[in-house]
C-alpha positions in Angstrom: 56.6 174.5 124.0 52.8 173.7 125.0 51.8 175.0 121.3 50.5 172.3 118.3 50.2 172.9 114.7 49.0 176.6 114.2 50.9 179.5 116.9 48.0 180.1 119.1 46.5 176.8 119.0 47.4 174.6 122.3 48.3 171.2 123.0 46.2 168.9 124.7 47.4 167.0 127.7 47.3 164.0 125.7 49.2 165.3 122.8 51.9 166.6 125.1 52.5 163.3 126.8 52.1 161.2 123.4 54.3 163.8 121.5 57.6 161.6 119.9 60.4 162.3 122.5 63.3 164.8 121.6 66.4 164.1 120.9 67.0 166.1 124.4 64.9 164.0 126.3 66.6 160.5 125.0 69.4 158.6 126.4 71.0 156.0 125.3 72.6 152.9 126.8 74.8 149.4 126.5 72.4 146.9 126.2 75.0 144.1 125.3 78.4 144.2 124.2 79.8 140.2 122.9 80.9 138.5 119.9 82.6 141.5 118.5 79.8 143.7 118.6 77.6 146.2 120.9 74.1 146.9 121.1 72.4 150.1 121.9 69.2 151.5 122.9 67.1 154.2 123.6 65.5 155.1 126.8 63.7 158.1 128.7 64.6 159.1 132.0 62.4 159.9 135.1 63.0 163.3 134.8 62.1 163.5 131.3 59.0 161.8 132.3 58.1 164.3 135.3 58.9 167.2 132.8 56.3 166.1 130.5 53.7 165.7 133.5 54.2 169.0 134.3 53.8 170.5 131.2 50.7 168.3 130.2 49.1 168.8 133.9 51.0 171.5 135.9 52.9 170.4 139.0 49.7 170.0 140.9 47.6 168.2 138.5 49.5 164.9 138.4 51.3 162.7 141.0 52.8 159.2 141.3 52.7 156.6 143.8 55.1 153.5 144.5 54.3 149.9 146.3 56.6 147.5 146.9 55.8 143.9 146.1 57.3 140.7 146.1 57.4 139.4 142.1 58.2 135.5 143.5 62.2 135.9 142.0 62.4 139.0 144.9 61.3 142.7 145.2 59.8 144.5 142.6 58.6 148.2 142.8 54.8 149.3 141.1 54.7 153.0 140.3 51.2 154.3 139.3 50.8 157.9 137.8 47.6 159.6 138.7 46.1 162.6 136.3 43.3 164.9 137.3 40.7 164.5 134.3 38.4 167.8 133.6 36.4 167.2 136.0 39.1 166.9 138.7 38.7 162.9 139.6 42.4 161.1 139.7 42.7 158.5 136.7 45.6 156.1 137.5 47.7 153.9 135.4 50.3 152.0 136.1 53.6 149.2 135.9 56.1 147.5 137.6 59.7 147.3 137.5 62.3 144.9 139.3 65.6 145.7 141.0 67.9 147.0 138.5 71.4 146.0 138.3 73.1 149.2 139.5 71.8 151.2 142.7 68.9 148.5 142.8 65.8 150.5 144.6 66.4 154.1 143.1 67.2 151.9 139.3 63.7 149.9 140.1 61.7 152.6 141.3 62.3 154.5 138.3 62.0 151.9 136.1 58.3 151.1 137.4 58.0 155.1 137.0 59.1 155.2 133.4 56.9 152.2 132.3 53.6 153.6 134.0 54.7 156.9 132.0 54.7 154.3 129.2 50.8 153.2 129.7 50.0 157.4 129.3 51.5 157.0 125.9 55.3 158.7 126.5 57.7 157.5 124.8 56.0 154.8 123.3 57.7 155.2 120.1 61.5 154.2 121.0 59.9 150.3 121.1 59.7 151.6 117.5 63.5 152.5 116.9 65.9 150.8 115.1 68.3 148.1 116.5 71.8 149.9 117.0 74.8 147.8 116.8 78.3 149.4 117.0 81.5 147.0 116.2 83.7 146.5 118.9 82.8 145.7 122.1 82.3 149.0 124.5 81.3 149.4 128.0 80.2 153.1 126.9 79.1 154.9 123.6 81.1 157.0 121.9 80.6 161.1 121.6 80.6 160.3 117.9 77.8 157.5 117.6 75.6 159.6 119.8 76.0 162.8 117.7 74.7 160.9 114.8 71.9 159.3 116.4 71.1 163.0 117.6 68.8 162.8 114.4 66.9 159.5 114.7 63.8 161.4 117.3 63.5 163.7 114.4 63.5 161.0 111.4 60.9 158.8 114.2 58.6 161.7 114.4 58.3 162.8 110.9 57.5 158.9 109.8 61.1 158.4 107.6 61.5 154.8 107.2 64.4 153.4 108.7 66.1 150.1 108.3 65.4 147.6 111.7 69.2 147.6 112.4 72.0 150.1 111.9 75.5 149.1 112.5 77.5 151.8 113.3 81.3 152.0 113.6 82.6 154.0 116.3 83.4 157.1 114.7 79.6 157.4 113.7 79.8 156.2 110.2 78.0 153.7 108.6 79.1 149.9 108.3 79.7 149.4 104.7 78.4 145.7 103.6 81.4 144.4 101.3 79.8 142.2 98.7 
């Protein structure tokens, strides 16, 4: 997997983090369900993130640290995600995250993680991604939506423009528009 356009060329570190996410490495997730419709959107998860570190940089040659701070609404978490360059200083970037709504610390802690991954350039291109509306309202998505967005990383990486918002009915097809 660390191999780039010819077989025996590889990847850079920078080309492995800033490579478009597969449709392995995406999630997806309720955003807002109201007014007869549901919102969905793409995310990464930490693992995904850590995965990439270690193929860009090895398990040794990249680490993260967390500080806890207070954001003046309550705690907040910063995660910074250090790289060995070539010559083997630590380069640091990093972001913040508050509590999440579900399991708080462990939700804001990897939050702050997956945005510093964010300022390294992975998975930058989901803030490119279509809007996804399903009809209904739905606490989860269904098998069937999430097998047809299976191809969006694809379309994403190879540049196929896509409309700003799909609607999606929950069997995966399109919403036809009735004139």
């Amino acid at each position: 997997m660390n191999m780039s356009k010819t077989e025996n060329t590889p990847k850079s570190p920078l080309e492995i983090l800033t490579s478009p996410l597969r449709a392995d490495e995406i999630e997806w997730k309720v955003q807002a369900s109201k007014n007869g419709k549901t919102l969905i959107a793409p995310y990464i998860d930490s693992r995904a993130v850590m995965s990439r570190f270690d193929a860009a940089f090895g398990p040794f040659g990249w680490q993260n640290a967390l500080k806890e701070v207070g954001n003046g609404e309550g705690m907040a978490w910063l995660c910074g995600i250090g790289v060995k360059d070539e010559s083997g200083e630590w380069i640091w970037k990093w972001d913040g995250s508050g509590l999440s709504d579900i399991e708080p610390v462990k939700g804001g802690i990897s939050g702050a993680m997956k945005r510093a991954a964010t300022q390294w350039g992975v998975g930058r291109e989901l803030y490119n991604y279509p809007k996804v509306y399903l009809t209904g309202e739905h606490k989860f998505i269904p098998l069937d939506v999430l097998k047809r967005l299976e191809g969006l990383p694809t379309a994403i990486a190879k540049g196929v423009r896509l409309p700003e918002v799909i609607t999606l009915n929950p069997d995966g097809s399109d919403v036809r528009k009735v004139a």
